[in-house]
Structure formats: C-alpha cells, structure tokens
PyMOL commands that place a pseudoatom at each C-alpha (Angstrom):
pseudoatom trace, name=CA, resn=UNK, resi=1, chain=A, elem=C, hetatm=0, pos=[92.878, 96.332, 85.933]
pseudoatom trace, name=CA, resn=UNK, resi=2, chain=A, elem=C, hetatm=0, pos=[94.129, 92.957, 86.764]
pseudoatom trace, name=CA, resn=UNK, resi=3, chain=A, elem=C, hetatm=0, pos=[97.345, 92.913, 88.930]
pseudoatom trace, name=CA, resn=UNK, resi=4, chain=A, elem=C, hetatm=0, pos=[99.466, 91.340, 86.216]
pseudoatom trace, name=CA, resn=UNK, resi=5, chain=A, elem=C, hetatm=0, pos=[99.299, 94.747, 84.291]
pseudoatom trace, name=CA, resn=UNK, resi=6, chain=A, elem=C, hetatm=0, pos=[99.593, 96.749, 87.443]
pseudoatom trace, name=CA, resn=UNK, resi=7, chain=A, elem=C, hetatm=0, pos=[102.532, 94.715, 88.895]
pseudoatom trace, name=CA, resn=UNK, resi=8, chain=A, elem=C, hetatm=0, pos=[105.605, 96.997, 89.827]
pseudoatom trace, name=CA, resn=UNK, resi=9, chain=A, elem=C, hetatm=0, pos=[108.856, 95.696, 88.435]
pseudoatom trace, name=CA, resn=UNK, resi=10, chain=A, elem=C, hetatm=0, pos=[110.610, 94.746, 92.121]
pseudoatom trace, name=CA, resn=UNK, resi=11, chain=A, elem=C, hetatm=0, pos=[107.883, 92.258, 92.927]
pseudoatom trace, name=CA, resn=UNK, resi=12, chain=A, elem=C, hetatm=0, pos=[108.161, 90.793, 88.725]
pseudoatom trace, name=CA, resn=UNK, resi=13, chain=A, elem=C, hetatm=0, pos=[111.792, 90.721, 89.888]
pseudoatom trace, name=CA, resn=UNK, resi=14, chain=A, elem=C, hetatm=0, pos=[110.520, 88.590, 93.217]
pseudoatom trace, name=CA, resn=UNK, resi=15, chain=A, elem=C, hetatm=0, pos=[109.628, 85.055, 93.529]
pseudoatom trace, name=CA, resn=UNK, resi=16, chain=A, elem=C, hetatm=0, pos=[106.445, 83.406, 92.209]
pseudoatom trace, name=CA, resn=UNK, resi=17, chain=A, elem=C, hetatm=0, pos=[104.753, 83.547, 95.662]
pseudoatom trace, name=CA, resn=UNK, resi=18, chain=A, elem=C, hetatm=0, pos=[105.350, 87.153, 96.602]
pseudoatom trace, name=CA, resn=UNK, resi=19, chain=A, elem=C, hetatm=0, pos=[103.586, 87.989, 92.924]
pseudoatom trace, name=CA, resn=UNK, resi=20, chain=A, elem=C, hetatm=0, pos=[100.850, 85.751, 94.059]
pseudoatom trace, name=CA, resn=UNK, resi=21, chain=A, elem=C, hetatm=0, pos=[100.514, 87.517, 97.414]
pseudoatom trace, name=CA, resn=UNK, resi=22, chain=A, elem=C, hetatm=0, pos=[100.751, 91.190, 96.183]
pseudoatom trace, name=CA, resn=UNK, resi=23, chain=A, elem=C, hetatm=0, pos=[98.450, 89.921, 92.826]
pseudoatom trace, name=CA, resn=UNK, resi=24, chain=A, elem=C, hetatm=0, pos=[95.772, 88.464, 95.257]
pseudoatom trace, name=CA, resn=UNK, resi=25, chain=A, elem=C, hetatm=0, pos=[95.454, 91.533, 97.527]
pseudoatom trace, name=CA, resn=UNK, resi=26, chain=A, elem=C, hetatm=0, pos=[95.585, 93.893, 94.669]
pseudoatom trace, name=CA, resn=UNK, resi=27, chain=A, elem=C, hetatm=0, pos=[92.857, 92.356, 92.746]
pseudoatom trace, name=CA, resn=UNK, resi=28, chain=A, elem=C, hetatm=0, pos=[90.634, 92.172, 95.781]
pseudoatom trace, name=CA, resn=UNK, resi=29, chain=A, elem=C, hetatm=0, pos=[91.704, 95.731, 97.246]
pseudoatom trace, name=CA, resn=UNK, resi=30, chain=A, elem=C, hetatm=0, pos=[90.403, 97.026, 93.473]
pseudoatom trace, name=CA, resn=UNK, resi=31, chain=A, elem=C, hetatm=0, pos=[86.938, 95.388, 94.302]
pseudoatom trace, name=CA, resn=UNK, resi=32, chain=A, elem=C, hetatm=0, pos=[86.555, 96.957, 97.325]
pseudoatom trace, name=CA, resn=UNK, resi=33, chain=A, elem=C, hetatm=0, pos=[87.939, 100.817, 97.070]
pseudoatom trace, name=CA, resn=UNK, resi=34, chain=A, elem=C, hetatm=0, pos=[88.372, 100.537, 93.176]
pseudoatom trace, name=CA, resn=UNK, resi=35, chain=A, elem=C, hetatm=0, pos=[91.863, 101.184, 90.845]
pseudoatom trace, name=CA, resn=UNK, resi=36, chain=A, elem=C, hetatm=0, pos=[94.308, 103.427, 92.142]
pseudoatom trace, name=CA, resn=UNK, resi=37, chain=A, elem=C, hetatm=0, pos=[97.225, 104.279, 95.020]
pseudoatom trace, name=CA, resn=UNK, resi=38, chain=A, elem=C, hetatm=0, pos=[94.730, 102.912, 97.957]
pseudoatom trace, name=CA, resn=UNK, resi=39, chain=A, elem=C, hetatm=0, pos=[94.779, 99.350, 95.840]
pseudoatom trace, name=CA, resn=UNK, resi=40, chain=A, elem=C, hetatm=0, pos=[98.704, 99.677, 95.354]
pseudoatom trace, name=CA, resn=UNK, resi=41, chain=A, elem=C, hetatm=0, pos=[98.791, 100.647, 99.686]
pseudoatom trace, name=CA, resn=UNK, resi=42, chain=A, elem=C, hetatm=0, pos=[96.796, 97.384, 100.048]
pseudoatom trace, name=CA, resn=UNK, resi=43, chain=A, elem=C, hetatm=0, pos=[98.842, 94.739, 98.011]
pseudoatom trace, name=CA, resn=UNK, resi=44, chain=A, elem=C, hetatm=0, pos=[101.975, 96.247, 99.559]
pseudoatom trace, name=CA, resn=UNK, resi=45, chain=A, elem=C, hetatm=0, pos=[100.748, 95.962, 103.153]
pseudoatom trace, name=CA, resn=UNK, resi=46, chain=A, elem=C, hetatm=0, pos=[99.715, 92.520, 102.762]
pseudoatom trace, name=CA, resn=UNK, resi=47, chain=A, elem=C, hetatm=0, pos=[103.204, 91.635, 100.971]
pseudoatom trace, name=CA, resn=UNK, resi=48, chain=A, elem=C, hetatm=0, pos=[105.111, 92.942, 103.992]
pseudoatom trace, name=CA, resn=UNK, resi=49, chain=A, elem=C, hetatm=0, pos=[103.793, 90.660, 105.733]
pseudoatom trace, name=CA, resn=UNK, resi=50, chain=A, elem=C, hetatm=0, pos=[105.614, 87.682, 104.637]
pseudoatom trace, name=CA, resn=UNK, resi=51, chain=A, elem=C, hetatm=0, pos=[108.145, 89.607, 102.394]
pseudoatom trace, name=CA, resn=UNK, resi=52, chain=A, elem=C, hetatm=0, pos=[111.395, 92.314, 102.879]
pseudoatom trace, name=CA, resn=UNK, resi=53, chain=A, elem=C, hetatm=0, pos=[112.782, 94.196, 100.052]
pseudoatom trace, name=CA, resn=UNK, resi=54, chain=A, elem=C, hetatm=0, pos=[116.030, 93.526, 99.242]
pseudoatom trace, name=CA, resn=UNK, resi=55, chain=A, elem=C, hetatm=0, pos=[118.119, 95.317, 96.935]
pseudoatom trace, name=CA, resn=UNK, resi=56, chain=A, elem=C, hetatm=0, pos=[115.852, 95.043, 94.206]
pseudoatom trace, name=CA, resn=UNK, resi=57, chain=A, elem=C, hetatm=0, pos=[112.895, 92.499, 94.726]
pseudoatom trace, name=CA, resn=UNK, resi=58, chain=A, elem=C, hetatm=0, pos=[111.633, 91.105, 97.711]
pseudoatom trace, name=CA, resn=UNK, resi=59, chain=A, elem=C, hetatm=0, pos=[112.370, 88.092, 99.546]
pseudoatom trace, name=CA, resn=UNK, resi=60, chain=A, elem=C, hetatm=0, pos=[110.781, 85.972, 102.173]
pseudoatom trace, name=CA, resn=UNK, resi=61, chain=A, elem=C, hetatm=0, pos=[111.055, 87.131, 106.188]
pseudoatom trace, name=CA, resn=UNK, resi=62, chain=A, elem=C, hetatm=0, pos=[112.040, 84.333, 108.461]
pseudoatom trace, name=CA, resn=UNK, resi=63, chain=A, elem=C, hetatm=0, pos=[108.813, 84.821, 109.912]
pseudoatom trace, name=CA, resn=UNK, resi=64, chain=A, elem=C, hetatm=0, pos=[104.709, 86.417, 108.945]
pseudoatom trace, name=CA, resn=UNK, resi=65, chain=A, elem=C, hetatm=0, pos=[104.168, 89.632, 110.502]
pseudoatom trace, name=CA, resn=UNK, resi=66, chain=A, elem=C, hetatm=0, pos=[103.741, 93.290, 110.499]
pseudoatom trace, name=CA, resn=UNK, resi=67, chain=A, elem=C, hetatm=0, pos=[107.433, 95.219, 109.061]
pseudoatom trace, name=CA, resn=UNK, resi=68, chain=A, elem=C, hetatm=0, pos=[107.146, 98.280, 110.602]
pseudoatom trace, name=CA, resn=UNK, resi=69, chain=A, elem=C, hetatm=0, pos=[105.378, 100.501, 112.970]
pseudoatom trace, name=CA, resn=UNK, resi=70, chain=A, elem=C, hetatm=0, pos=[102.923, 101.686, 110.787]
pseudoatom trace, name=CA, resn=UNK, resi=71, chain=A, elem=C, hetatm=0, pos=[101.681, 98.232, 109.625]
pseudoatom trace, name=CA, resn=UNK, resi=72, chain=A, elem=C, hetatm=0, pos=[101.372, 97.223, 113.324]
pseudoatom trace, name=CA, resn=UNK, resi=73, chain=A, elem=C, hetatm=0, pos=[98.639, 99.403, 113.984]
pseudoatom trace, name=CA, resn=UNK, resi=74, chain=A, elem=C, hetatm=0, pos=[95.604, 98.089, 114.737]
pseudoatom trace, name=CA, resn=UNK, resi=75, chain=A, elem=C, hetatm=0, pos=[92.521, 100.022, 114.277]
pseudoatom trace, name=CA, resn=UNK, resi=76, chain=A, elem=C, hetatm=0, pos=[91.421, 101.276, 110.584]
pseudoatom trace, name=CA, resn=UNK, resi=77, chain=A, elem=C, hetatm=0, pos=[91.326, 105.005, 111.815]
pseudoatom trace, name=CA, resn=UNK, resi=78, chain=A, elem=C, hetatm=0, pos=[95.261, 104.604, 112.932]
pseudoatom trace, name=CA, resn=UNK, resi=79, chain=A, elem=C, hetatm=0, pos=[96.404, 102.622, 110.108]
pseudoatom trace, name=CA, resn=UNK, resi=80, chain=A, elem=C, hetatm=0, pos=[94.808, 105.480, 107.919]
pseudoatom trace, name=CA, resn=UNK, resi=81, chain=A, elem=C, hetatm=0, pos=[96.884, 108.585, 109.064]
pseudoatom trace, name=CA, resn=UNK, resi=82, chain=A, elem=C, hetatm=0, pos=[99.855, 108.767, 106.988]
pseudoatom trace, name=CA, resn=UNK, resi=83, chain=A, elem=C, hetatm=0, pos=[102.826, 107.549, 109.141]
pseudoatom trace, name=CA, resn=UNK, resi=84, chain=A, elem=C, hetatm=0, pos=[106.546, 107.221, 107.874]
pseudoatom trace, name=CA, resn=UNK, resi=85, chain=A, elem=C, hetatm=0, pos=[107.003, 103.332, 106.960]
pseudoatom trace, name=CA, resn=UNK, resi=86, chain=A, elem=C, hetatm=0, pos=[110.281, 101.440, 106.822]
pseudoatom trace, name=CA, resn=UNK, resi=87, chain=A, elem=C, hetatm=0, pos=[109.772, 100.854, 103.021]
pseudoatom trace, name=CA, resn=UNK, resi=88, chain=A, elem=C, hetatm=0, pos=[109.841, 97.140, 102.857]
pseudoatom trace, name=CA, resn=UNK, resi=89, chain=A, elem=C, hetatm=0, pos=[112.781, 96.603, 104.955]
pseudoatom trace, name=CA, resn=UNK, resi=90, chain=A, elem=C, hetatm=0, pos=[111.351, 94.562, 108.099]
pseudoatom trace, name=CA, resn=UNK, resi=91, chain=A, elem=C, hetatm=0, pos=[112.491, 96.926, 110.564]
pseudoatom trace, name=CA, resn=UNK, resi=92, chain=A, elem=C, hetatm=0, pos=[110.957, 94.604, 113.488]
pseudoatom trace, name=CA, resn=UNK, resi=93, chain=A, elem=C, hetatm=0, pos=[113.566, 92.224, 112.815]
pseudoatom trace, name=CA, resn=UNK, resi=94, chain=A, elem=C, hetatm=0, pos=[116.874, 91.738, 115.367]
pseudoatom trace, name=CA, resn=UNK, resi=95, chain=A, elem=C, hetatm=0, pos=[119.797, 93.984, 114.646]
pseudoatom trace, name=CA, resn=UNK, resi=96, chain=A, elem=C, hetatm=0, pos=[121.683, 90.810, 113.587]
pseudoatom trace, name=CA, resn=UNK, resi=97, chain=A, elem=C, hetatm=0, pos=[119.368, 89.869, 110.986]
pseudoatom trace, name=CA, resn=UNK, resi=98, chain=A, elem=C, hetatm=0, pos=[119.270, 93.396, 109.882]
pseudoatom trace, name=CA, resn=UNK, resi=99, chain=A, elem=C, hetatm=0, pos=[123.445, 93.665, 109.805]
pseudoatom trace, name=CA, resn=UNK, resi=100, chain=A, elem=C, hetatm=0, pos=[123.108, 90.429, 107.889]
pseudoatom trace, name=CA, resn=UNK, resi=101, chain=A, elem=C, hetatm=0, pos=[120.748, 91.687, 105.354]
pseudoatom trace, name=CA, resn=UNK, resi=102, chain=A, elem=C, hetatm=0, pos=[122.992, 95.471, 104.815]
pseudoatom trace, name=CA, resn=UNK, resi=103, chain=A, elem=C, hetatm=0, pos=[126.196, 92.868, 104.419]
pseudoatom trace, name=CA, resn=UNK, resi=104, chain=A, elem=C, hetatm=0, pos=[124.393, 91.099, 101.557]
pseudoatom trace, name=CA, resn=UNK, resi=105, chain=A, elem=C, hetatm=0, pos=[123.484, 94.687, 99.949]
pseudoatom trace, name=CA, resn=UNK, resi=106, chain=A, elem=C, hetatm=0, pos=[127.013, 95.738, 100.648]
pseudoatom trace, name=CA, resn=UNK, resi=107, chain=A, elem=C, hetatm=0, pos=[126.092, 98.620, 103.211]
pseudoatom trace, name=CA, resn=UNK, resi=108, chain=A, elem=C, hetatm=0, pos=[129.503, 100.091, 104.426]
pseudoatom trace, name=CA, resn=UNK, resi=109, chain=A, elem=C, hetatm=0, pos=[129.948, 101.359, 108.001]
pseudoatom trace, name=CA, resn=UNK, resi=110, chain=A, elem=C, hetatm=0, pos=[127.466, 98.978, 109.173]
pseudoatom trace, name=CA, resn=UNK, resi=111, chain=A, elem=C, hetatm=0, pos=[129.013, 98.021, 111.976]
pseudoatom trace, name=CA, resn=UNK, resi=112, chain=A, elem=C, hetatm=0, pos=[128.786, 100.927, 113.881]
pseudoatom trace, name=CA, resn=UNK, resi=113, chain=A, elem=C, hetatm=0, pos=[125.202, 101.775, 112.988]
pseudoatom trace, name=CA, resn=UNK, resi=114, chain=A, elem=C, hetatm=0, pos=[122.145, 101.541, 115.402]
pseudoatom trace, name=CA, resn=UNK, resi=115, chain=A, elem=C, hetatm=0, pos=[119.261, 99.362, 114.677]
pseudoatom trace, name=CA, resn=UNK, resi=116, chain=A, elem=C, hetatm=0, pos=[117.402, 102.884, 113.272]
pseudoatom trace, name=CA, resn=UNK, resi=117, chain=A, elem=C, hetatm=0, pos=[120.362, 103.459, 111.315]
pseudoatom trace, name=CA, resn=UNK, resi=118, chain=A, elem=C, hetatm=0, pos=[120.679, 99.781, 109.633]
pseudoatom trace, name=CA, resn=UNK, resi=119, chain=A, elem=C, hetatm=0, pos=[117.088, 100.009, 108.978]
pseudoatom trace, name=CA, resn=UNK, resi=120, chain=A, elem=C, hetatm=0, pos=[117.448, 103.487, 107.316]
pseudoatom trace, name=CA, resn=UNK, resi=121, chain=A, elem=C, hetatm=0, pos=[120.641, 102.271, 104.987]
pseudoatom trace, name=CA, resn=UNK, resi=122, chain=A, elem=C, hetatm=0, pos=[118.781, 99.255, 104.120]
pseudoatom trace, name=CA, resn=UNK, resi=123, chain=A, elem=C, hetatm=0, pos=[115.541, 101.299, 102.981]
pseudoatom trace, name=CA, resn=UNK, resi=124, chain=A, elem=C, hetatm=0, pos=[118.274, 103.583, 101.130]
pseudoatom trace, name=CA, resn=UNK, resi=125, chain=A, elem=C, hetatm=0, pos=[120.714, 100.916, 99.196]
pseudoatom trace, name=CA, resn=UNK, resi=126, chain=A, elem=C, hetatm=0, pos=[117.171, 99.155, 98.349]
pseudoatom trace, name=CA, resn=UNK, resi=127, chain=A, elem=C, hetatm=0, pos=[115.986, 102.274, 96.575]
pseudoatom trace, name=CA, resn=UNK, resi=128, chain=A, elem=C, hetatm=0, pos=[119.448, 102.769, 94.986]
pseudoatom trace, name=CA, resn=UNK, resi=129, chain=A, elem=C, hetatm=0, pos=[119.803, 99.362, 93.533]
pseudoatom trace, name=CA, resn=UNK, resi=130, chain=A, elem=C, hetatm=0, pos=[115.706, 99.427, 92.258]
pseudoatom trace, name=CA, resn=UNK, resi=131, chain=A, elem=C, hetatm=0, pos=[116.840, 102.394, 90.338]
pseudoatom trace, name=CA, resn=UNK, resi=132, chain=A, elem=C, hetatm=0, pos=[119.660, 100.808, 88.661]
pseudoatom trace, name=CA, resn=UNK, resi=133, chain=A, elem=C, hetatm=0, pos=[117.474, 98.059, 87.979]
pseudoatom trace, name=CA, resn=UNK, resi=134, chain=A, elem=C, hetatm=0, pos=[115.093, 100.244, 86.224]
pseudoatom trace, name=CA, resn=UNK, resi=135, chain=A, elem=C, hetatm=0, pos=[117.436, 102.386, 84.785]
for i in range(1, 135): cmd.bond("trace and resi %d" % i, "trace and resi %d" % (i + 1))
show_as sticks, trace
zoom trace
C-alpha cells in the first residue's frame, strides 16, 4: 500500500520533508519485507534520523543522526532484539536542547530533572498532546 494511505497522522501533521522521508523508506521497506509493522519500524527509523517528535508532529534535529540507543546499534542481529527506544524524542541531544524542547511542550518541574528524566517527560507530553490531537 503506498505510504500516502499508510501515513500516521503526526508525520501528516509534520512538514513536507519529514512525509517525504518516512513516505520514501516506507515504500521501499514494503518492497523488501512486504506490508506490515516491520515497514512502519523502517520508515520510523529512517525519520529519526533527521526528525524529533514534538508535541504532536515531528520537527527537524539540529543535526542527522541516530535518536536513541537502540537506533545506534550497528549490526542487523542487535538492531533486531527489541530494545526500549526514546520514542522520537532525540535523546542523544544536550540536556539544554532537551530543557529547551520540554519548555516549548510546557513540561513542569523541568528544571530539576536529569537528562533521563527530560527525555522521559518529553516522550510522555508528546504522547499526551498526539492523543488530543487525535481525539
């Protein structure tokens, strides 16, 4: 099925070029291992790349690269073991680029919270405000 169909509403909420991303890697991920979740895990992955979720949609990183532990790993074998994931929020980015981010979503207490933590409220007000957004 061609991405456009498949497309999940935060990236039709996203600029043109993170549809184009996630639509490219989508509609060659279903050529390779056929429709279904492993397509969806593909088009994400290569999203994260250049993209963070924020609130609702996604929006460029300040720079290309892996968001998370699990996307950093290397070998096909590794990166194939399910592994918790940082949902979209680059959680390889400073801790001031990460405060800056939970200000814009509103995040309160984040001054006190740990890198981990900022990460973890980021992932959670994201999923909050995609349900609204849905909803």
């Amino acid at each position: 099925m061609p991405a456009k169909q498949e497309m999940p509403s935060t990236i039709r909420r996203s600029p043109k070029r993170a549809q184009e991303v996630w639509g490219k890697a989508h509609d060659s991920a279903v050529e390779t291992y056929g429709e279904g979740e492993r397509a969806h895990r593909t088009a994400f992955s290569a999203l994260k790349h250049e993209f963070q979720k924020v609130g609702d949609h996604w929006e460029p990183k300040d720079g290309k690269g892996p968001s998370d532990q699990q996307a950093r790993r290397s070998t096909p074998a590794a990166r194939n073991r399910p592994r918790e994931t940082a949902g979209g929020v680059d959680a390889n980015a400073s801790k001031s680029e990460l405060y800056a981010t939970a200000k814009k979503l509103g995040v309160e207490g984040r001054s006190r919270m740990s890198k981990n933590q900022l990460v973890e409220a980021i992932d959670k007000e994201n999923r909050r405000q995609t349900r609204k957004a849905r909803g």
